[in-house]
N, C-alpha and C positions, 0 to 999 in steps of 0.2 A: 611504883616503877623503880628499878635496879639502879645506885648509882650512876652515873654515866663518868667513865673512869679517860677525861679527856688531859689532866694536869699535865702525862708526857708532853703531850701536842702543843699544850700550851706553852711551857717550858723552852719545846725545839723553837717554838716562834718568835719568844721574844728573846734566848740567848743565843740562839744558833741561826735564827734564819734573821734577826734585828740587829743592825750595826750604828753608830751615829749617820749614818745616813739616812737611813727609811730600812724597809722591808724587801732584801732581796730576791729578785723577779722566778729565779728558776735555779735549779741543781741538777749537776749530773750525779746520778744515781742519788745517793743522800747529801751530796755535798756542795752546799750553796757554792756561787760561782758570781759573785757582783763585776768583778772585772769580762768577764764573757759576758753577762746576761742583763746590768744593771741595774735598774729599779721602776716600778710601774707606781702611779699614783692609783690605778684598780684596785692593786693589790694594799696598796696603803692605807686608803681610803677602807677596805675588809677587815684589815685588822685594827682600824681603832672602832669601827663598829664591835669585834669578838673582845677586843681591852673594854667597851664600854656595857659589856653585857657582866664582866665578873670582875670588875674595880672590889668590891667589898670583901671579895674573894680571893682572892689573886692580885699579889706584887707583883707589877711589871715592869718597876724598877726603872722608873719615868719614861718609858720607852713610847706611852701617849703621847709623851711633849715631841720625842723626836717624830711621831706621825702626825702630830700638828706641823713643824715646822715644816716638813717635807711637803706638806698642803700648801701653807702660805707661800715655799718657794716655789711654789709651780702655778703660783697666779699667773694670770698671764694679762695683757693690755686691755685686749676684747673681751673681759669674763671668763673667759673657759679658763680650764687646768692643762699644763702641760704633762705630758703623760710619760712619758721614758726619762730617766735621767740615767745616762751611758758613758762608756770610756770610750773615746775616742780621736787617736792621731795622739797620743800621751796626754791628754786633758779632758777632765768630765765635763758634760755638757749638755743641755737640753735636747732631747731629741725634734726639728723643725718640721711640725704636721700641721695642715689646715684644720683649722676650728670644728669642720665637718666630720671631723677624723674622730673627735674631740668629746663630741657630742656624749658616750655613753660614760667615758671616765668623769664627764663633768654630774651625772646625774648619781654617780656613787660617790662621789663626792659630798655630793650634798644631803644624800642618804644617811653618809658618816656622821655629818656634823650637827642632824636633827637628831641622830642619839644619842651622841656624845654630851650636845646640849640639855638630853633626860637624863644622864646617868649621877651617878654619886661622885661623881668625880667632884671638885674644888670650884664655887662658882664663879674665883678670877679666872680660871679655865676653861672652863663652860661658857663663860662670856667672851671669852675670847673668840671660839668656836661660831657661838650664836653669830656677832659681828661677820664674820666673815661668808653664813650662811646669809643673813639678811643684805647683805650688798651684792650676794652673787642674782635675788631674785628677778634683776629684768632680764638674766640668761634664759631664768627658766621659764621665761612667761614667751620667750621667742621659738622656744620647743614647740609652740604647736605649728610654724609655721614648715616645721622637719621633717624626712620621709620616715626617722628610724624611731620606730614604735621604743625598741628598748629604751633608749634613752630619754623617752617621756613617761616611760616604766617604773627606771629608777629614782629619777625626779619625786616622780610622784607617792612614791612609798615616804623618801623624807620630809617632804612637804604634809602629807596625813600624817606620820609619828608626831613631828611639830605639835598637829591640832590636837592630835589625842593627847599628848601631851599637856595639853593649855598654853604653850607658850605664848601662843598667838594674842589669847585673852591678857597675858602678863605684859606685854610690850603694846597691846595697843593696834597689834600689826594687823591691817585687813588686806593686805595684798597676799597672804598666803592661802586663803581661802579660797579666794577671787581665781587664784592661777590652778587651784587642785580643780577646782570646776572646771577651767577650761580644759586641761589636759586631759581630766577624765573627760570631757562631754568628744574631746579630740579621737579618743582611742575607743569611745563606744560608736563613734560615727568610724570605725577602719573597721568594729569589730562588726556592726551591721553591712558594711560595705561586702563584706568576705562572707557571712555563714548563710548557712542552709537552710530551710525548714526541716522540719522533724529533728530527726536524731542524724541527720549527717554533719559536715562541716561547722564547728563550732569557732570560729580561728578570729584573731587580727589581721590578718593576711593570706594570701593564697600559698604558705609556707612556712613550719613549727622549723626555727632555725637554734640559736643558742639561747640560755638563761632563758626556756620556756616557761618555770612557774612564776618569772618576773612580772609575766604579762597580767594572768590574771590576779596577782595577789595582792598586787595595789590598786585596782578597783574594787579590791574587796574593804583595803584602808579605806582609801575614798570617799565609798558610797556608807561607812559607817559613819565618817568624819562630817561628812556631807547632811549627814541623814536624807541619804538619795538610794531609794528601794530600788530604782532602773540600774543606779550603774552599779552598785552591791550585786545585784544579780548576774549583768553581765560577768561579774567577776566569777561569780558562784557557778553559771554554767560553762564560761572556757576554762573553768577547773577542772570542772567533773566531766569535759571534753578530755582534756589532758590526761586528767587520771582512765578514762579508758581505753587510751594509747599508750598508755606507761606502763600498764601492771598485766601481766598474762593470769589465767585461770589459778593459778599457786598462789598469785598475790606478790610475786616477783619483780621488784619493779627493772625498768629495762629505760635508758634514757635514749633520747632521742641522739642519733650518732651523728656526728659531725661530718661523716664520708658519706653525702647526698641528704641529708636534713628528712624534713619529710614534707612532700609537695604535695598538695590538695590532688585528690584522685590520684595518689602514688600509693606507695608505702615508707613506714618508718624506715630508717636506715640503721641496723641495729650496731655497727660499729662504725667510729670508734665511740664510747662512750667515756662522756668525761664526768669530773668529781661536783662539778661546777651546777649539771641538772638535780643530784640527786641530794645536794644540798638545798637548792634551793623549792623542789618539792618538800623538805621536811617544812622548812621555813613555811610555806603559801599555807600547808596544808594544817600546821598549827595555829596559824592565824584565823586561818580560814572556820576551823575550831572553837575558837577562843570568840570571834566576832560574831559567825552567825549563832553561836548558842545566846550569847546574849540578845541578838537578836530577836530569835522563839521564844526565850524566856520571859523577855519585855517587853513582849507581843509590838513590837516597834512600829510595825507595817501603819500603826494605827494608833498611835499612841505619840510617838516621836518623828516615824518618816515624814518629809513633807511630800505635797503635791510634785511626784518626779519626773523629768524626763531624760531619759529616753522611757517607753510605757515598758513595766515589767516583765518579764518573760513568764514567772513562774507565779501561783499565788503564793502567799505567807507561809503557808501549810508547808511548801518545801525543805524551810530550812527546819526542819523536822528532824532531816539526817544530817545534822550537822556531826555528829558522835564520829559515823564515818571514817570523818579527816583527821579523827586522833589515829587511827588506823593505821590511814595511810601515811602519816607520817612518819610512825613506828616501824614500817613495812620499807619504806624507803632510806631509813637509816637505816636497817640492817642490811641496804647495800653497800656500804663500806667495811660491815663487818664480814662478809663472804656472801649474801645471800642476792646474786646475780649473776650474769650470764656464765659467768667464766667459774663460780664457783668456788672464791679464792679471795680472802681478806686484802683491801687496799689500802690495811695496817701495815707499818715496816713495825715490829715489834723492839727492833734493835735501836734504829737512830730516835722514832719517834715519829718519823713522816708518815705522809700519804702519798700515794702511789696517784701518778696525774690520769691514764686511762686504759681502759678494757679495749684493744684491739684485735682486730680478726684472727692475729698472731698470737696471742694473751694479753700480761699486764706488761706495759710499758712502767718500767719499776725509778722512773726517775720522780723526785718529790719536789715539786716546784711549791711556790707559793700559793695561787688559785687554790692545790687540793686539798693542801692543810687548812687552809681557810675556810672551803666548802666545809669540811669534816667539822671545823670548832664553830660555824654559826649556824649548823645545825645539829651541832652538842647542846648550845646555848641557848637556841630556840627549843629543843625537844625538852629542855629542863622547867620550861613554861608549865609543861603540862602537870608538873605534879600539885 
């Protein structure tokens, strides 16, 4: 595969869009705006995920430490993370939301910190990181009690990196196992609640809303981490649900738009579409990749899976076409490069940005942080594949 020439991107993020504070939230046109827009721990929490994929690679010129710090000051009393940090009345300040509010920025949080805790980075660092992830776990063992699927989504991706990781095995830790079961067996029991027989509705809910390839791609972590064939599957088939509402006849991918989502017995909403789905299809769908080939190849079903439940959908024979999902991964990063609705790169070739979405009108050319983000962690991730 062709280099993937993401170093501009990198570059704008951590000198132009990174200040001692954290990671500036949004820009008018290319030009970051912290005093209008100020700072999201989302958005924080993403780029030390993309810092912790190209450390070996890439000087970022300690700008990791300032996205740790910006984590640790957004702790907050009750576990969760504070999420907006704004100018406001001439003084910076936390922005005051219910915990409820909370829920997804807290699950990318912890997302961040179980990769950070794998990467090459410095292990006073990494330790640092770890500590902070292991005291946040009685948050996340309280997600199953939540309505919001995402944010037992995101949980759930860093809590599996964790295992596949081993750190679990390195510390001793058996609550992180214990909690990836619960959340997955949580999200397979919404996703049996919602679907169809046959080939109709495959869902978590009666509604594909935002961050759609979040849903199935950490039960696909899970059910590897787990060695649980039921919820690996479910992952596998509200993928390959996904993917045949994502991609037209061309192989175009088309993300689900944010102006009416897409409601069971509706249709897709085709704008506006944002940077945020079709990164995170590259993401699911490389994994998705990478896990069930192993899979097939170590005939797992019988070998390694245990006795699982919920009972499997598919037999073994399935993950057969695991190849597929290199495909569609491929196929969905070339929608940043122009191949989607509008027909038009969501490159700014000049500052280095991405463009945040494809509306009914065209591109909405402002470069926030979300879409350079989407763009470098599925740089990152599509780099897996060679």
């Amino acid at each position: 595969m062709a280099e993937l020439f993401y170093e501009r991107q990198l570059k704008r993020l951590v000198h132009e869009m990174s200040d001692e504070v954290g990671l500036v939230q949004h820009s008018q046109g290319g030009v970051p705006n912290p005093l209008e827009h100020g700072y999201s721990v989302d958005d924080v929490a993403r780029g030390l995920v993309v810092l912790s994929r190209v450390y070996s690679r890439f000087d970022d010129k300690g700008v990791h430490n300032t996205y740790l710090q910006y984590i640790k000051n957004a702790q907050k009393s009750d576990g969760f993370f504070h999420n907006f940090y704004e100018y406001k009345n001439g003084k910076w300040e936390w922005r005051d939301e219910k915990s409820h509010a909370l829920q997804d920025c807290f699950g990318r949080v912890m997302w961040a910190l179980a990769e950070f805790t794998g990467s090459q980075y410095p292990e006073n660092e990494k330790q640092e990181a770890e500590k902070i992830f292991l005291e946040h776990l009685r948050i996340a063992e309280e997600l199953e009690h939540e309505e919001h699927n995402t944010s037992k989504a995101f949980t759930l991706l860093g809590l599996s990196d964790y295992i596949l990781n081993d750190y679990d095995l390195k510390t001793g830790n058996r609550d992180v196992k214990r909690i990836i079961e619960t959340l997955a067996e949580n999200l397979a029991e919404k996703f049996h609640e919602n679907k169809e027989d046959g080939e109709g509705w495959m869902w978590f809910s009666d509604k594909m809303t935002y961050c759609n390839p979040k849903l199935p791609h950490p039960m696909i972590s899970a059910g590897y981490a787990l060695k649980n064939r039921g919820i690996l599957d479910i992952g596998k088939s509200s993928l390959d649900f996904l993917i045949s509402e994502s991609f037209d006849e061309r192989g175009i991918f088309h993300a689900i738009g944010n102006n009416g989502w897409y409601p069971k017995d509706g249709e897709p909403a085709k704008y506006d579409q944002q940077t945020v789905e079709a990164g995170d299809m590259v993401e699911a769908c490389v994994d998705a990749y990478k896990i069930l080939g192993l899979s097939k190849k170590a005939k797992l079903n019988s070998q390694l899976f245990r006795s699982s439940s919920p009972k499997p959908l598919h037999k073994t024979e399935s993950f057969g076409d695991y190849e597929k999902y290199k495909e569609y991964a491929r196929k969905a990063f070339e929608w940043f490069n122009g191949r989607n609705i509008a027909g038009k790169s969501m490159l700014d070739s000049v500052t280095g940005g991405v463009y945040d979405a494809i509306t009914e009108k065209g591109i909405n050319t402002n470069q926030g942080a979300e879409s350079i983000l989407s763009y470098l962690l599925a740089a990152t991730k599509l780099e897996e594949l060679n």
